[in-house]
C-alpha positions in Angstrom: 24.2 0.7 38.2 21.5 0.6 35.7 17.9 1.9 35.7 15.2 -0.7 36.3 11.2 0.2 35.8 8.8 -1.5 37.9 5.2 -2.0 35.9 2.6 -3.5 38.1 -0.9 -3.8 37.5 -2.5 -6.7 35.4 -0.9 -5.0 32.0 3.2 -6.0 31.5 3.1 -5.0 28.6 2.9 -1.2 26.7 0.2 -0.7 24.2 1.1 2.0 21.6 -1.2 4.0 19.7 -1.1 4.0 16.3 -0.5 7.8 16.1 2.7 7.5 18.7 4.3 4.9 16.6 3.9 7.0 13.2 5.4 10.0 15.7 8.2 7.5 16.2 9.0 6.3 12.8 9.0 9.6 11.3 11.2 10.8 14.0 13.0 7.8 13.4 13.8 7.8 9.7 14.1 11.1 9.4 17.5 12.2 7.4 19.9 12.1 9.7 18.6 10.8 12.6 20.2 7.6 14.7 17.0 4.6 15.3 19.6 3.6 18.3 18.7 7.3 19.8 15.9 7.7 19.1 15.0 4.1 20.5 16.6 5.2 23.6 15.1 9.0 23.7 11.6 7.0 23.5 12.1 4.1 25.8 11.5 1.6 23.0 13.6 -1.0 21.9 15.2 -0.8 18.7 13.7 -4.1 17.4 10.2 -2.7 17.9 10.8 0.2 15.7 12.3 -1.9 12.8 9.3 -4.2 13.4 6.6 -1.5 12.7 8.3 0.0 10.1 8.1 -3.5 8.5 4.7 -4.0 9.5 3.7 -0.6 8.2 5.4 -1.1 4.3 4.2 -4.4 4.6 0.4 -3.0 4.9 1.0 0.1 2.2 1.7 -3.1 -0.3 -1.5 -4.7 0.7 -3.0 -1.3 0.4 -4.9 -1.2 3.4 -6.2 2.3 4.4 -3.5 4.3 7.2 -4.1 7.4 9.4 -1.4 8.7 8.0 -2.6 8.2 4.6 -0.9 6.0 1.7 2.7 6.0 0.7 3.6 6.0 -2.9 6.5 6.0 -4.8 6.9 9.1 -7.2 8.5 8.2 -10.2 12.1 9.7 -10.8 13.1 11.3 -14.3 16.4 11.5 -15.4 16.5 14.7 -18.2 19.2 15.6 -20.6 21.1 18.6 -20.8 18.8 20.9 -22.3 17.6 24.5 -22.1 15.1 25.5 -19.7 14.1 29.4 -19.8 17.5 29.9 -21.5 19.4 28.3 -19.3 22.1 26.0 -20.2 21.4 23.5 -16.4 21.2 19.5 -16.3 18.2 18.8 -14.6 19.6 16.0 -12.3 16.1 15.3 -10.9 13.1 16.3 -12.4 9.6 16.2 -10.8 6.7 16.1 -12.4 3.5 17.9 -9.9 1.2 17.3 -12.8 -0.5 20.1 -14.8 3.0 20.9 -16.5 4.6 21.9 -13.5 7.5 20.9 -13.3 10.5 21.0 -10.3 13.9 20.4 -11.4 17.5 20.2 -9.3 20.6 20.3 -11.1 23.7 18.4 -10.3 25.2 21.9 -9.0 22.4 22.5 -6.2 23.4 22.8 -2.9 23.2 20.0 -0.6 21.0 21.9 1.5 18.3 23.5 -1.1 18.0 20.0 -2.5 17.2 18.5 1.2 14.6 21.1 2.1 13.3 20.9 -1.5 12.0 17.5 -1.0 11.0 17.9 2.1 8.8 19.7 0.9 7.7 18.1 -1.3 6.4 15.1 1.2 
């Protein structure tokens, strides 16, 4: 038998603070993570989550101020082969921090450097 949840009171209906659904989405669509479980770990239906998600680009685009401040695109750089410090590496990505510093991942990186290299990066 399933689980039912009684609400009662005037209010049906949840409200959601703005910081819990940015908790949610970033939770979310983090790498690896399942919206499904997560949707279920939160008690919030799946729908919901794609629907702020939308709701949130949609206001980036309009650039209207967020809590969690603006989104923006960094602009990818494919390099070719070419020395760097003496070493013979393709830079497969190549990011540009500004003020000549420069990060760049070659095709041969692990998996797992590149992942937590652009994490932190966020």
């Amino acid at each position: 038998m399933g689980q039912i949840t009684v609400m009662t009171g005037p209010e049906r209906r949840r409200r959601w603070r703005d910081e819990e659904r940015f908790e949610i989405l970033a939770e979310a669509f983090a790498p690896g993570a399942c919206v499904a479980d997560v949707a279920r770990r939160r008690d919030v239906s799946t729908s919901l989550i794609y629907t702020w998600r939308r709701n949130l680009r949609r206001e980036q685009a309009e650039g209207a101020s967020l809590p969690m401040g603006e989104a923006t695109f960094a602009q990818a750089v494919l390099a070719k082969e070419e020395k760097v410090d003496g070493c013979d590496c393709c830079a497969v990505i190549t990011v540009e921090l500004g003020e000549g510093r420069l990060i760049r991942i070659s095709a041969g990186a692990p998996a797992a450097l590149v992942n937590a290299t652009l994490k932190a990066l966020r």
